[in-house]
N, C-alpha and C positions, 0 to 999 in steps of 0.2 A: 304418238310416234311408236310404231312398230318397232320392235329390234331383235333381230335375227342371232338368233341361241346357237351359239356353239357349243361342241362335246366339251371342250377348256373353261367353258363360262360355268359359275357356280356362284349360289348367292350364299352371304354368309350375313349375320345378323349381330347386334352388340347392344345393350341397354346401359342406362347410365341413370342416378336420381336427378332432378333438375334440384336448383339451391333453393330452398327453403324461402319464403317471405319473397318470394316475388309472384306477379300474378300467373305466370304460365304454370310454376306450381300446384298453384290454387287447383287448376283445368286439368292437367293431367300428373302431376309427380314424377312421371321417366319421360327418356324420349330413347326412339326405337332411332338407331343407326341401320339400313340395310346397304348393302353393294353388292354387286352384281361384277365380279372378278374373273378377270382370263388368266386361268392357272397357269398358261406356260410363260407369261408378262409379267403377271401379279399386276399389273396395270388395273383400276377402277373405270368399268366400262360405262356403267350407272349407280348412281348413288340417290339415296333415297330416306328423307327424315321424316319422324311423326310429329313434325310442329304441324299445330292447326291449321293454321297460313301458308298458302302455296307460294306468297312470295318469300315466307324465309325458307321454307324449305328449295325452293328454286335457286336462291343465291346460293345457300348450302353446298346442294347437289352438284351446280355449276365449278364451284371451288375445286372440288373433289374428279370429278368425271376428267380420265385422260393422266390420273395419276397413280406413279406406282407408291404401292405396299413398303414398297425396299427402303421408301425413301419421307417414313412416316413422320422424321421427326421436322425438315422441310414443309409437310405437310401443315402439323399442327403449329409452326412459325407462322404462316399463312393464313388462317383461323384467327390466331392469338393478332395479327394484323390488319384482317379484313373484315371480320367478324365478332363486331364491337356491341353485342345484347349481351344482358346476364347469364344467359343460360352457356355461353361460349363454353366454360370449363367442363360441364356437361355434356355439348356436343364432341368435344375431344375425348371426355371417357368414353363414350359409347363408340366411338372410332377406335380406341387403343383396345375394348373389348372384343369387337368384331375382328381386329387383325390378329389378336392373342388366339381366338374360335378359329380364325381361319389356319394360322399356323400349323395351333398344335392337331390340325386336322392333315391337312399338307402332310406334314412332318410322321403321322401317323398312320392314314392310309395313304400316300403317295398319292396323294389328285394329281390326273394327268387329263 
Protein backbone atom coordinates (compact mmCIF):
# COMPACT_ATOMS: atom_id res chain seq x y z
CA UNK A 1 0.00 0.00 0.00
CA UNK A 2 1.09 3.23 -1.36
CA UNK A 3 0.60 6.27 1.07
CA UNK A 4 0.60 9.76 -0.14
CA UNK A 5 3.17 12.09 2.07
CA UNK A 6 2.16 15.11 3.12
CA UNK A 7 4.37 18.40 4.01
CA UNK A 8 2.52 17.72 8.01
CA UNK A 9 3.71 14.02 7.68
CA UNK A 10 6.94 13.25 9.58
CA UNK A 11 8.35 10.09 10.79
CA UNK A 12 9.80 9.83 14.18
CA UNK A 13 11.47 6.69 15.67
CA UNK A 14 11.82 5.30 19.56
CA UNK A 15 13.82 2.05 20.85
CA UNK A 16 13.23 0.36 23.83
CA UNK A 17 15.27 -3.01 25.43
CA UNK A 18 12.92 -6.18 24.99
CA UNK A 19 12.95 -8.05 28.79
CA UNK A 20 15.60 -10.30 29.27
CA UNK A 21 15.02 -14.25 29.38
CA UNK A 22 12.51 -14.37 26.81
CA UNK A 23 13.10 -15.85 23.31
CA UNK A 24 12.52 -12.65 21.20
CA UNK A 25 15.30 -11.35 23.37
CA UNK A 26 17.55 -13.91 22.50
CA UNK A 27 16.84 -12.72 18.22
CA UNK A 28 17.13 -9.23 18.63
CA UNK A 29 17.47 -7.34 22.33
CA UNK A 30 15.50 -3.76 21.12
CA UNK A 31 12.62 -3.22 19.26
CA UNK A 32 12.40 -0.26 16.93
CA UNK A 33 8.95 1.79 17.34
CA UNK A 34 8.53 4.09 14.05
CA UNK A 35 5.30 6.45 13.18
CA UNK A 36 4.76 8.22 10.60
CA UNK A 37 2.69 11.51 12.30
CA UNK A 38 0.65 14.43 10.74
CA UNK A 39 2.03 17.33 12.72
CA UNK A 40 -1.03 19.61 12.54
CA UNK A 41 -3.22 16.24 14.25
CA UNK A 42 -0.54 14.56 15.93
CA UNK A 43 -2.63 11.83 14.77
CA UNK A 44 -0.57 8.31 13.97
CA UNK A 45 -0.87 7.88 10.21
CA UNK A 46 1.41 4.66 10.18
CA UNK A 47 2.88 2.81 12.62
CA UNK A 48 5.48 0.37 12.24
CA UNK A 49 7.44 -2.29 14.61
CA UNK A 50 10.79 -4.34 14.15
CA UNK A 51 9.19 -7.75 15.68
CA UNK A 52 10.36 -10.48 13.21
CA UNK A 53 6.75 -11.53 12.56
CA UNK A 54 4.56 -9.45 10.31
CA UNK A 55 1.64 -10.80 12.21
CA UNK A 56 2.64 -9.11 15.59
CA UNK A 57 3.87 -6.30 13.95
CA UNK A 58 0.51 -5.84 12.06
CA UNK A 59 -1.76 -6.22 15.07
CA UNK A 60 0.67 -3.65 16.67
CA UNK A 61 0.51 -1.08 13.81
CA UNK A 62 -3.30 -1.61 13.50
CA UNK A 63 -3.76 -0.67 17.33
CA UNK A 64 -1.87 2.42 16.85
CA UNK A 65 -2.89 3.80 13.12
CA UNK A 66 -5.80 6.64 13.40
CA UNK A 67 -4.50 7.56 16.87
CA UNK A 68 -3.58 10.84 18.36
CA UNK A 69 -0.20 11.50 20.27
CA UNK A 70 -2.48 13.95 22.74
CA UNK A 71 -4.08 11.06 23.95
CA UNK A 72 -0.93 8.55 24.81
CA UNK A 73 -1.78 7.49 28.02
CA UNK A 74 -5.37 5.91 26.39
CA UNK A 75 -3.18 4.56 24.12
CA UNK A 76 -0.96 2.41 26.09
CA UNK A 77 -4.36 1.38 28.35
CA UNK A 78 -5.07 -0.30 24.99
CA UNK A 79 -1.67 -2.24 24.50
CA UNK A 80 -1.68 -3.05 28.33
CA UNK A 81 -5.33 -4.66 27.17
CA UNK A 82 -5.03 -5.94 23.82
CA UNK A 83 -1.58 -6.73 23.58
CA UNK A 84 -1.00 -9.73 25.82
CA UNK A 85 3.02 -11.16 24.72
CA UNK A 86 6.05 -10.36 26.97
CA UNK A 87 7.53 -7.85 25.19
CA UNK A 88 4.20 -5.43 25.70
CA UNK A 89 6.14 -3.35 28.39
CA UNK A 90 8.82 -2.82 25.75
CA UNK A 91 6.53 -2.03 23.05
CA UNK A 92 5.20 0.95 25.17
CA UNK A 93 8.77 2.16 25.92
CA UNK A 94 9.62 2.53 22.67
CA UNK A 95 6.20 4.30 21.95
CA UNK A 96 6.78 6.83 25.08
CA UNK A 97 10.31 7.26 23.37
CA UNK A 98 9.37 8.19 19.89
CA UNK A 99 6.53 10.64 21.41
CA UNK A 100 9.23 12.35 24.01
CA UNK A 101 11.66 12.55 20.05
CA UNK A 102 8.70 13.75 18.55
CA UNK A 103 7.80 16.43 21.10
CA UNK A 104 10.69 17.85 22.13
CA UNK A 105 11.31 18.23 18.32
CA UNK A 106 7.77 19.98 17.66
CA UNK A 107 8.45 22.01 20.62
CA UNK A 108 11.97 22.98 19.37
CA UNK A 109 11.84 23.51 15.77
CA UNK A 110 8.13 24.18 15.38
CA UNK A 111 7.25 21.25 12.73
CA UNK A 112 4.52 22.66 10.72
Amino acid sequence: MSLELKDSYIMVAGFAQLPKGTPVFELQKTIGCMLIVDTETNVIIKASFTFIKDFTNEFIAELLRGKSLDNLDEIIKEIENRFLIPPYKAVIQALISAKKIYDERKNNQKIC
